[in-house]
N, C-alpha and C positions, 0 to 999 in steps of 0.2 A: 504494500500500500504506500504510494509516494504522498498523497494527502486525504483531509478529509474537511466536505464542508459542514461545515456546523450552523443550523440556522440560527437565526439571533430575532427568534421572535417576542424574547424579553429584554430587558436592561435592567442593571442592580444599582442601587447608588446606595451606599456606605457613607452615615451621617452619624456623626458624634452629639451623645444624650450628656447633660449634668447628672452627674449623679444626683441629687435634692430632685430629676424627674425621672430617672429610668425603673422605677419601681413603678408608675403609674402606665408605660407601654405592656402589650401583649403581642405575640405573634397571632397576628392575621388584624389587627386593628389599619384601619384604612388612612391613608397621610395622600398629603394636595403636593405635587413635587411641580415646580416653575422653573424651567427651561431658560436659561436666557438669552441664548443663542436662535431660540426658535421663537423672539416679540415674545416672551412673557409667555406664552403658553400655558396651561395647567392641564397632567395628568394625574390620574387615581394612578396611586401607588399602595402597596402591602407589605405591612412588616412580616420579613420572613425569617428574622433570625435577630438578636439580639442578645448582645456579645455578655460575657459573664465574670470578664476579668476589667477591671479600668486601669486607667493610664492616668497615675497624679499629676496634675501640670499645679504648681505654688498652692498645695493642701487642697485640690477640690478634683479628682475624680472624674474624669470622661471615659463612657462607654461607648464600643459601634454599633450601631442598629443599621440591618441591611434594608434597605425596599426593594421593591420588584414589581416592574411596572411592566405594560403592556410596550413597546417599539412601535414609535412613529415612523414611517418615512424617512425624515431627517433627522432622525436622533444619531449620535457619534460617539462612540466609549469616549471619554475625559471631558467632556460636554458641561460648563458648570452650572451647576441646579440649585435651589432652593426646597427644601422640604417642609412642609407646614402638619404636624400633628396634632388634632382637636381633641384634647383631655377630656372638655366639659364645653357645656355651651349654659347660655342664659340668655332670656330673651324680659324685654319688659323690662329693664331693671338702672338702676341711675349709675350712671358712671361717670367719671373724669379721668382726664387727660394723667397718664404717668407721670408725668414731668410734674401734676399738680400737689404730686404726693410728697412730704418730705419724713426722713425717717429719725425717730428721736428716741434714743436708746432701742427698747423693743414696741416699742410704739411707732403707729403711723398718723402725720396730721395734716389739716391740711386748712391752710389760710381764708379764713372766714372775711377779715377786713382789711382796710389798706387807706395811708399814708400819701397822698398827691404832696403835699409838701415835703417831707422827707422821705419820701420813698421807700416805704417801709410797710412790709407785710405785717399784719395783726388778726387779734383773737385766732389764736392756733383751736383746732378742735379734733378733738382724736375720734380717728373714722378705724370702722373694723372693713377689711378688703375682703373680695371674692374674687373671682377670673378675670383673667387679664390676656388678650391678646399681644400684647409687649407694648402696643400704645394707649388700651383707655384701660381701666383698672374698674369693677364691679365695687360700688359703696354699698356693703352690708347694714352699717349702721353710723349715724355721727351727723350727718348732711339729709335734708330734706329735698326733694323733689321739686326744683324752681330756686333753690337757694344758691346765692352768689358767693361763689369762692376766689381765689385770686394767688396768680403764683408768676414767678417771674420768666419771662418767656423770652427768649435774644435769638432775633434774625441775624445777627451779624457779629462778628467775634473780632475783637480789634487785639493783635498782638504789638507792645510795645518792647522794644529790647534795645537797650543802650550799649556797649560794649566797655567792659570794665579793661581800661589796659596797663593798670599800677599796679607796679608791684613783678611785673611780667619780667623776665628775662628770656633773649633768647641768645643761645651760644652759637656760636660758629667754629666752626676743627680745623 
């Protein structure tokens, strides 16, 4: 036998879990995989495997979890992809922005009132969280439905950097 073809009427993508979530996957649970080579595409993917050893990176633990999707057309092994896993969903429920959250020892709060003269965030109120897609966070309790919160939000990121040269030497041989 000088070769053999092998069809490839699936694809695998190998995605690293935190450990603080790979207890909550299961094999055969369904994940949104985004293509970005193919406009953003979305297909259904399958956890097929789900690895059992981690890899420490600075005290925190990553695991692989394989998926295994159906092969588009133009799908190409090293293709880079996006993977989206839904733990829990909630529908109906008050949420805010991540960014509006800030976290104070093992509490989380989040700014009721604000400062136009000094610019300054007020009345903190400690809210109990639920699910979070990485941008809006579920408010279990603490905030009412219609109530005005406020957190500080920047379009624009200004870096200032002076060059300190005292003190410097440089040799020459």
């Amino acid at each position: 036998e000088i070769a053999a073809v092998t069809p490839q009427d699936t694809m695998t993508l190998e995605i690293t879990i935190d450990e603080l979530d790979i207890r909550a996957l299961q094999v055969g649970m369904a994940a949104q995989v985004k293509i970005d080579a193919l406009g953003g595409e979305k297909y259904t993917a399958t956890i097929t495997e789900i690895g059992n050893t981690g890899t420490n990176n600075g005290g925190n633990s990553k695991y692989t979890v394989e998926l295994t999707m159906d092969r588009a057309e133009d799908m190409l092994s090293g293709m880079n992809a996006t993977a989206t896993i839904v733990l829990s969903t909630a529908s109906d429920v008050l949420t805010v922005p991540a960014d509006a959250l800030v976290e104070q020892g093992n509490q989380t709060i989040v700014y009721t009132g604000y400062d136009e003269e000094t610019e300054t965030l007020l009345n903190p109120v400690i809210v109990k969280i639920g699910c979070s897609d990485g941008e809006t966070v579920e408010i279990l309790e603490g905030l009412a439905n219609g109530q005005t919160y406020y957190y500080a939000y920047y379009d624009t990121l200004e870096i200032s950097f002076t060059p300190d040269f005292s003190g410097g030497r440089f040799m020459f041989g």
